[in-house]
ZAKOLVEX-51094 format. One line per 4 residues: number of its first residue (from 1); for each residue x, z, y of N, C-alpha, C. Coordinates in Angstrom, 2 decimals. Layout:
# ZAKOLVEX-51094
NUM> X,Z,Y,X,Z,Y,X,Z,Y ~ ...
This chain:
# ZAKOLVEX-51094
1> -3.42,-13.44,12.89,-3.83,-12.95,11.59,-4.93,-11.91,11.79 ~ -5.68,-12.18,10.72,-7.10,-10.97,11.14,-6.63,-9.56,9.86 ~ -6.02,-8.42,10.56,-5.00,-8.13,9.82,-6.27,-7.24,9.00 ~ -7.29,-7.21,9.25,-8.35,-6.29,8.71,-8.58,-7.14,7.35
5> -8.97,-7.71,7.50,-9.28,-9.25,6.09,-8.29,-9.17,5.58 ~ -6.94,-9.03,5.94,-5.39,-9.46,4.93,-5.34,-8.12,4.39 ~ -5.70,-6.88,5.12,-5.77,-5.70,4.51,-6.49,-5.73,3.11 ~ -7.89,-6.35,3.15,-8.58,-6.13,2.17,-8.33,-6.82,1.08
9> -7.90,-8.08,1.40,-7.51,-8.93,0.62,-6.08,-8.71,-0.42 ~ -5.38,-7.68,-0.08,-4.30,-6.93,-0.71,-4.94,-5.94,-0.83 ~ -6.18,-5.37,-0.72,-6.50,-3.83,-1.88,-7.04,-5.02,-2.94 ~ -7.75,-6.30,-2.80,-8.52,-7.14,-3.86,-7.30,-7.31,-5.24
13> -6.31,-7.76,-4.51,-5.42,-8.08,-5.16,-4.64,-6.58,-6.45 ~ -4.30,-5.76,-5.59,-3.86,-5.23,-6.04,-4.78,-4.22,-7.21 ~ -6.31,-4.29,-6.75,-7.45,-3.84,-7.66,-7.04,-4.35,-9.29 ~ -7.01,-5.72,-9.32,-6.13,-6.53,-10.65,-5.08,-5.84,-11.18
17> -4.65,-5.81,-10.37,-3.47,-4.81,-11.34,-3.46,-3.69,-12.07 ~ -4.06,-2.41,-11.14,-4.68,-1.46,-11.11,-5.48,-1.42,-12.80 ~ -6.52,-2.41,-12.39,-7.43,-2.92,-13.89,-6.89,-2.88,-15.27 ~ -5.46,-3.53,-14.99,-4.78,-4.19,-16.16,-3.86,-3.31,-16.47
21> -4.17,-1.80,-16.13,-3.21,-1.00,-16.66,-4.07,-0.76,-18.30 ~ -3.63,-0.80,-19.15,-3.52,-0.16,-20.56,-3.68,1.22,-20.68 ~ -4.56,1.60,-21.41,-4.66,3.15,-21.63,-3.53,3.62,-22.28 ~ -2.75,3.13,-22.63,-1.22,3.73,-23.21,-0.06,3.31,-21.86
25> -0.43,2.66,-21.18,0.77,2.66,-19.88,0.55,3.87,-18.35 ~ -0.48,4.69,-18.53,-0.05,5.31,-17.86,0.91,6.49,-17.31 ~ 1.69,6.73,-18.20,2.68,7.77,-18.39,3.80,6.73,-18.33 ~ 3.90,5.38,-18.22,5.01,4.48,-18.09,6.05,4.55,-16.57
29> 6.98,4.88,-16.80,8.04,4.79,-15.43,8.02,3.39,-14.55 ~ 8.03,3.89,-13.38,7.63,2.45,-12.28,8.91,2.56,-11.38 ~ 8.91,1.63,-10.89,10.11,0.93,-10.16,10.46,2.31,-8.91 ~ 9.25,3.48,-8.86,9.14,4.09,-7.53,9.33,5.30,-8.39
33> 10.86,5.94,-7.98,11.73,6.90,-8.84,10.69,8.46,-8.95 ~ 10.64,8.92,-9.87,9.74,10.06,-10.08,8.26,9.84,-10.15 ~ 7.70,8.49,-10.33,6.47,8.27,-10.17,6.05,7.63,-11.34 ~ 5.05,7.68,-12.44,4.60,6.97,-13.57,3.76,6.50,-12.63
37> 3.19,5.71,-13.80,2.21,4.52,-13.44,0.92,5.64,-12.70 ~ 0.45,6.80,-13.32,-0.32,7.36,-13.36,-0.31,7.82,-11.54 ~ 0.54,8.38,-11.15,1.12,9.20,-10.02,1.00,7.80,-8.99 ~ 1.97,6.60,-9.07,2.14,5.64,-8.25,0.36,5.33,-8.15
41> -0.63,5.09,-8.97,-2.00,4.56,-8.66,-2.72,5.69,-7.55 ~ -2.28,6.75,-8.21,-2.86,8.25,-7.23,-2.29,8.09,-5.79 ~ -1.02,8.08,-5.67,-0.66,7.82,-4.51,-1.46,6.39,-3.57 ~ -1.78,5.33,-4.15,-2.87,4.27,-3.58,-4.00,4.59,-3.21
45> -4.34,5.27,-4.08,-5.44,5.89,-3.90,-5.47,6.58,-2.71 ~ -4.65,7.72,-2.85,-4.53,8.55,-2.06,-4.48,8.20,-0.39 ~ -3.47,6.94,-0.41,-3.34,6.34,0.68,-4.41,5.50,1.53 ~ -5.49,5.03,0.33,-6.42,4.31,0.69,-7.49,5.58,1.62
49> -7.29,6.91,1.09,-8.36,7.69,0.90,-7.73,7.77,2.90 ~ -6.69,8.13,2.96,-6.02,8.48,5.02,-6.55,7.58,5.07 ~ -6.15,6.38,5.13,-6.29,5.37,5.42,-8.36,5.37,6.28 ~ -9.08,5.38,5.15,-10.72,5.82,5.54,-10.72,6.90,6.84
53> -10.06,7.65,6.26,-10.20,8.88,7.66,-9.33,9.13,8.64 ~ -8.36,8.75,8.69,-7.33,7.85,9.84,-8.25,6.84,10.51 ~ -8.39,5.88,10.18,-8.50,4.61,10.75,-10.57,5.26,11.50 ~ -10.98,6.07,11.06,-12.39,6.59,11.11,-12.01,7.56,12.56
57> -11.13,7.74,12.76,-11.00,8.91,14.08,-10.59,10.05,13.55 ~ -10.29,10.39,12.57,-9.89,12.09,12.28,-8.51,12.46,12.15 ~ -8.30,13.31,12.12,-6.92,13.60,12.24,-5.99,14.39,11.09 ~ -4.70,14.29,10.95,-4.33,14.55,9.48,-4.87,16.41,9.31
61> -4.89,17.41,10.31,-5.68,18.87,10.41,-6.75,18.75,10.15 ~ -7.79,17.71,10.56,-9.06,17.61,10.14,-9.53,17.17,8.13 ~ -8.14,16.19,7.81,-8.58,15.89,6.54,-8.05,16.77,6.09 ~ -6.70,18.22,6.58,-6.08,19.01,5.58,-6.00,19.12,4.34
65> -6.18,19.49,3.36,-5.23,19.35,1.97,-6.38,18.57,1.04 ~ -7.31,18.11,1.77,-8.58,18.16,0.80,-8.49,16.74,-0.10 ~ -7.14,15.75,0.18,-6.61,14.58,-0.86,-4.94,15.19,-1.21 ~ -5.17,16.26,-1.34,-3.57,16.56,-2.22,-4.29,16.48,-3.58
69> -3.46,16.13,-4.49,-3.16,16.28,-6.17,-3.97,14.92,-6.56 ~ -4.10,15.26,-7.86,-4.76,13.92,-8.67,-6.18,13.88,-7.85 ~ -6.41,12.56,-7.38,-7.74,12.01,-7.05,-8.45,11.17,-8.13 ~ -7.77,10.48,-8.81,-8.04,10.07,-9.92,-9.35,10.05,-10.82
73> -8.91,11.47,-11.08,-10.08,11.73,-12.19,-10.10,11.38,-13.74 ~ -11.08,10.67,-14.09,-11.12,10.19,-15.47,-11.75,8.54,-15.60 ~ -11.59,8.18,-14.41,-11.37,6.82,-14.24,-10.59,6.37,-13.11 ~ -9.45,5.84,-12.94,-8.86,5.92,-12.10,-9.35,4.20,-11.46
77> -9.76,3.44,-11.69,-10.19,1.78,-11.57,-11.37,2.27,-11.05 ~ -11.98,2.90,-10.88,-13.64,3.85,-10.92,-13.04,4.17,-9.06 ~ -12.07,5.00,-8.88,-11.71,5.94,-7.88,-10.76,4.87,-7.06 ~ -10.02,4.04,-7.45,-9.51,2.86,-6.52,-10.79,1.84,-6.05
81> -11.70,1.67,-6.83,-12.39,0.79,-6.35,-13.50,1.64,-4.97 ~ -13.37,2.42,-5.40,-14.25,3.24,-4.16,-13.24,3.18,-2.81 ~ -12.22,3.93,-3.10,-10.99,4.10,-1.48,-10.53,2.88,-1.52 ~ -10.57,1.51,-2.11,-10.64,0.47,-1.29,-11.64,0.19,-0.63
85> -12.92,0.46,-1.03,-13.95,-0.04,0.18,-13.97,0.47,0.86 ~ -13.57,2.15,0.97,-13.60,2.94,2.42,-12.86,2.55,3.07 ~ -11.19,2.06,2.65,-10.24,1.91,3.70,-10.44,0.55,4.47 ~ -11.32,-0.47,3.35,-11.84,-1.77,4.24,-12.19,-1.79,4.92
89> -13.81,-0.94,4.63,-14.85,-0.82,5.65,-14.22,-0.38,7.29 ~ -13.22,0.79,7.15,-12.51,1.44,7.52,-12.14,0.64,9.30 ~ -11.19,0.05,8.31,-10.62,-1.00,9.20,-11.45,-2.05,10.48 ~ -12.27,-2.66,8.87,-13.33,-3.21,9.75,-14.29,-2.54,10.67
93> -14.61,-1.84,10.60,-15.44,-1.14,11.55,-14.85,-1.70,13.47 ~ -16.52,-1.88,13.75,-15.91,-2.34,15.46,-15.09,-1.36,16.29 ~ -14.10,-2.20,16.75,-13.15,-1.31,17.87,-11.90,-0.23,16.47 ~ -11.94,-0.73,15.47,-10.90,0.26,14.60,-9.85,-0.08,14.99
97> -9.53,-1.03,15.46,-8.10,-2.22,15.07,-7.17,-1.93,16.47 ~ -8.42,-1.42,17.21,-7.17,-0.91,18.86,-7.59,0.87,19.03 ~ -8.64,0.94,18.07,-8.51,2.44,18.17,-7.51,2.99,17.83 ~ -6.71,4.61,18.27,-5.48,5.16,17.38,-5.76,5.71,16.23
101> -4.95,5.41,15.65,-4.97,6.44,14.36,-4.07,7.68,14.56 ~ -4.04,8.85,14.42,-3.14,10.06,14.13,-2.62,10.00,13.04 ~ -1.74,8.99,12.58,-0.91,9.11,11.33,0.56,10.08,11.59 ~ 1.18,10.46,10.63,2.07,11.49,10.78,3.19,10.99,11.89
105> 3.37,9.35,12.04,4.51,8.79,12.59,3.60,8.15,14.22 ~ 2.52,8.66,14.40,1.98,8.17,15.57,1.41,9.26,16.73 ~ 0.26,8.85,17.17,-0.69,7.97,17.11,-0.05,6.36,17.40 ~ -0.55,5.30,16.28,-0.42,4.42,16.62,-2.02,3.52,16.51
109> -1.76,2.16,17.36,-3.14,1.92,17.22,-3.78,1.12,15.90 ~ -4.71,0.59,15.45,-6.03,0.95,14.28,-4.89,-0.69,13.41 ~ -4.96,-1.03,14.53,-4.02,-2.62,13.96,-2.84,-2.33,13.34 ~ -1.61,-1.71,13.86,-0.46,-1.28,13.35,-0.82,-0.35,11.92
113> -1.54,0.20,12.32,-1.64,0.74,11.09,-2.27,0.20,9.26 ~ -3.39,-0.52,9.98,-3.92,-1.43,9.13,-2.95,-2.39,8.02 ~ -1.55,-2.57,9.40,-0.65,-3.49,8.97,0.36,-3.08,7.83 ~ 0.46,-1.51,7.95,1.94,-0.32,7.27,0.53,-0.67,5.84
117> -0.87,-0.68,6.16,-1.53,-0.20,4.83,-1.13,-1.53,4.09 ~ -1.45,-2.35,4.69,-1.27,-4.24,4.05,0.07,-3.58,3.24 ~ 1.01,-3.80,3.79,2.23,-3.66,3.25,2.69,-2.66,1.79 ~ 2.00,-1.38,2.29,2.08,-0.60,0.73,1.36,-0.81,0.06
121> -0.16,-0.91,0.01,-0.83,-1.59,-0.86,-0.16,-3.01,-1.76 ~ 0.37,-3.70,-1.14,1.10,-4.79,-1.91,2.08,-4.64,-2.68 ~ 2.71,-4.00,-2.06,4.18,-3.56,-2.69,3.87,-2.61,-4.07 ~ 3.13,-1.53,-3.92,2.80,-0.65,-4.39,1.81,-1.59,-6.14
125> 1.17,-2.48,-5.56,0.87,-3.57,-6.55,1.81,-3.84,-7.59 ~ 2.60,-4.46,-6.77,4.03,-4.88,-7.58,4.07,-4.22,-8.50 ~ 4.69,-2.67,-7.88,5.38,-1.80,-8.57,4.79,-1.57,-9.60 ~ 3.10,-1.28,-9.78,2.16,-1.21,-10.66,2.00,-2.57,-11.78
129> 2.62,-3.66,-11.25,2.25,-4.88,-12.19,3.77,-4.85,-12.98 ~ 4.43,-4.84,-12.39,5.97,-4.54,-13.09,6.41,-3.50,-14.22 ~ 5.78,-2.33,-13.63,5.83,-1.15,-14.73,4.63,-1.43,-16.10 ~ 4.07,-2.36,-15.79,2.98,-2.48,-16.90,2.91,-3.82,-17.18
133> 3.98,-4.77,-17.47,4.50,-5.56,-17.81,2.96,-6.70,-17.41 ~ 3.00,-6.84,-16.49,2.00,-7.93,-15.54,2.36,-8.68,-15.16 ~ 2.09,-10.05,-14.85,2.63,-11.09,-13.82,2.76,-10.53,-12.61 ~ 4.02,-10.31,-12.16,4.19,-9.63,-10.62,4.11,-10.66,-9.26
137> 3.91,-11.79,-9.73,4.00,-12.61,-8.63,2.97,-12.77,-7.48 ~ 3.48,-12.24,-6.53,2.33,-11.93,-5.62,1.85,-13.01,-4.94 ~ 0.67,-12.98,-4.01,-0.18,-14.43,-3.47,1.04,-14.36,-2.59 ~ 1.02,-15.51,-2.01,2.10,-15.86,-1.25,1.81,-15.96,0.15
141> 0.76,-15.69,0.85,0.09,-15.86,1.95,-0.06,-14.49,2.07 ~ -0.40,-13.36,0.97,-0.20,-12.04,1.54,1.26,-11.40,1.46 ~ 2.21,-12.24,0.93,3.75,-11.71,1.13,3.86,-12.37,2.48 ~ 3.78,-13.46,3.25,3.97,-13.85,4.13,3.23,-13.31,5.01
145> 2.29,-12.40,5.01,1.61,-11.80,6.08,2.10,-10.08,5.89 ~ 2.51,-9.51,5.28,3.52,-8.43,5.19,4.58,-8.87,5.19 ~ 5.25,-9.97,5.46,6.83,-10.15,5.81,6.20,-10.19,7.34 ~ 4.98,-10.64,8.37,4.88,-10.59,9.64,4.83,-9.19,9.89
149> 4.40,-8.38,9.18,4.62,-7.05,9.26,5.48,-6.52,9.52 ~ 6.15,-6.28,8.24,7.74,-5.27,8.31,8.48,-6.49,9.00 ~ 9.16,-7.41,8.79,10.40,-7.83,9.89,10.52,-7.43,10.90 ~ 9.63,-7.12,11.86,10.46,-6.68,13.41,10.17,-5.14,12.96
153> 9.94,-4.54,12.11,9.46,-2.82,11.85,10.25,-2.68,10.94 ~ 10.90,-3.16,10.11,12.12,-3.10,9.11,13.13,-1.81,9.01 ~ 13.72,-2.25,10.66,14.40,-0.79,10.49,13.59,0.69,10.37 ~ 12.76,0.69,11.56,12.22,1.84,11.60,11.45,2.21,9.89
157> 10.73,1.06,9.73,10.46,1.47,8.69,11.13,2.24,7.03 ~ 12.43,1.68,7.20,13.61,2.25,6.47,14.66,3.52,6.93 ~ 13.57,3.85,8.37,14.98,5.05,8.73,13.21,5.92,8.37 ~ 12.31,5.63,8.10,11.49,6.34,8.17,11.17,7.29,7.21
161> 11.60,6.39,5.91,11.92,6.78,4.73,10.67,5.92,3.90 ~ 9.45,5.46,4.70,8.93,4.44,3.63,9.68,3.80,2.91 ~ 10.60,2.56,3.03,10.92,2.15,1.98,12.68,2.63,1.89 ~ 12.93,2.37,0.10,14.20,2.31,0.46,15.41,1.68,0.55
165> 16.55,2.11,0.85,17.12,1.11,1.67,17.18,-0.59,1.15 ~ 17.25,-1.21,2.27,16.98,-2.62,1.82,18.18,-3.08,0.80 ~ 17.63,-3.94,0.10,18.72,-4.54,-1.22,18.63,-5.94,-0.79 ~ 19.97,-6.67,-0.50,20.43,-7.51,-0.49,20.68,-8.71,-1.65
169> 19.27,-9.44,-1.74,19.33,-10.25,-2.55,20.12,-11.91,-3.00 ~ 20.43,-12.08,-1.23,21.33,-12.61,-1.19,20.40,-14.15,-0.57 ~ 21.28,-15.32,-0.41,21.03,-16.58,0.24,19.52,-17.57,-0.34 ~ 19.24,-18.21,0.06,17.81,-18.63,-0.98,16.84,-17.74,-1.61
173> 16.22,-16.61,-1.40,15.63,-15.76,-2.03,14.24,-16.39,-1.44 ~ 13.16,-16.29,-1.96,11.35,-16.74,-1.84,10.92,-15.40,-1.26 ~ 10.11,-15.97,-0.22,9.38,-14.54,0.51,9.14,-13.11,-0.13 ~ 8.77,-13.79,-1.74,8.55,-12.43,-2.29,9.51,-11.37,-2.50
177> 10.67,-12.08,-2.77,11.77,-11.38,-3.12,12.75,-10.85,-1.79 ~ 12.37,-11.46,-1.00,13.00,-11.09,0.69,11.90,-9.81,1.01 ~ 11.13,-9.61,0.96,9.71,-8.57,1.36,10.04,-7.50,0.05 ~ 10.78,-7.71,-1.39,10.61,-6.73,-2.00,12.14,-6.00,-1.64
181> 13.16,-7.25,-1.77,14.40,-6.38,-0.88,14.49,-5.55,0.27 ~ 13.41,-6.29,1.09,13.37,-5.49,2.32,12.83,-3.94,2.51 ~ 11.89,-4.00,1.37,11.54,-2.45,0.55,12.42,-1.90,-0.42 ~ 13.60,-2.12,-0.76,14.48,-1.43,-1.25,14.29,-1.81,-2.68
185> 13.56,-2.85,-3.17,13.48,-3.12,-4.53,14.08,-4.49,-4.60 ~ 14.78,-3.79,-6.02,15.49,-5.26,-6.58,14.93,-5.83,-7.55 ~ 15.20,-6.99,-7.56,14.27,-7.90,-9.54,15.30,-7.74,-10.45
């Protein structure tokens, strides 16, 4: 998997969603406890924004507080569409993908990390298409390329406190719903 392309291809995706928020849904409660719609997009954002300067060589002392609070602004579709291209470009950039990143749980290298971004970016979609009454059904080639993700990282990833604890959806469940249990969300 060219996990740089599947990266981008889940900020593309999740950009749609993002879009299709309603100027009356952002104060709406999302599946991610204490977070409105408003807060959960900031946090993408936000994540997209490490993500640029992580994956770029810097370190979380070097970016210090300067992406705490609302990044937002007064267009928030305006401010996602920007920290997705940084965190793309990001990625893509030659030699990112075995370079380390200094993320809080590493250094790990430019690939692993690329991979934790695939994964919340998608999920984080969801959560955003769900709370704002969207078709949540995700591409199925990027749930299957974040289920190559988290499955062998599952636990750690749940003792980590990214997601929470896994929900047991039970026998026959579709990738999507195995990848959203496995993040602690139920349908």
């Amino acid at each position: 998997m060219d996990i740089a392309e599947v990266h981008a291809q889940a900020l593309d995706a999740t950009r749609a969603y993002v879009a299709g928020v309603r100027d009356d849904q952002w104060g709406a409660p999302t599946p991610c406890e204490d977070w409105d719609v408003r807060a959960l997009v900031n946090h993408i954002v936000t994540g997209n924004e490490w993500a640029a300067e992580l994956a770029a060589g810097k370190t979380i002392e070097l970016v210090g507080d300067r992406l705490d609070g609302d990044v937002l602004g007064d267009d928030p579709v305006a401010a996602y569409d920007a920290s997705a291209a940084r965190a793309s470009a990001a990625f893509r950039a030659p030699g990112a993908l075995t370079a380390p990143c200094a993320v809080s749980y590493g250094p790990v290298p430019g690939e692993v990390y690329a991979g934790h971004r695939l994964a919340d970016v998608l999920l984080h979609g969801w959560d955003v298409a769900t709370a704002t009454g969207q078709d949540a059904t995700l591409d199925p080639a990027l749930v299957d390329a974040a289920l190559e993700v988290v499955l062998p990282q599952a636990e750690m990833l749940a003792g980590s406190g990214a997601f929470g604890g896994a929900v047991d959806l039970g026998e026959g469940t579709d990738a999507q719903a195995r990848l959203l249990g496995l993040a602690g969300r139920g349908l």
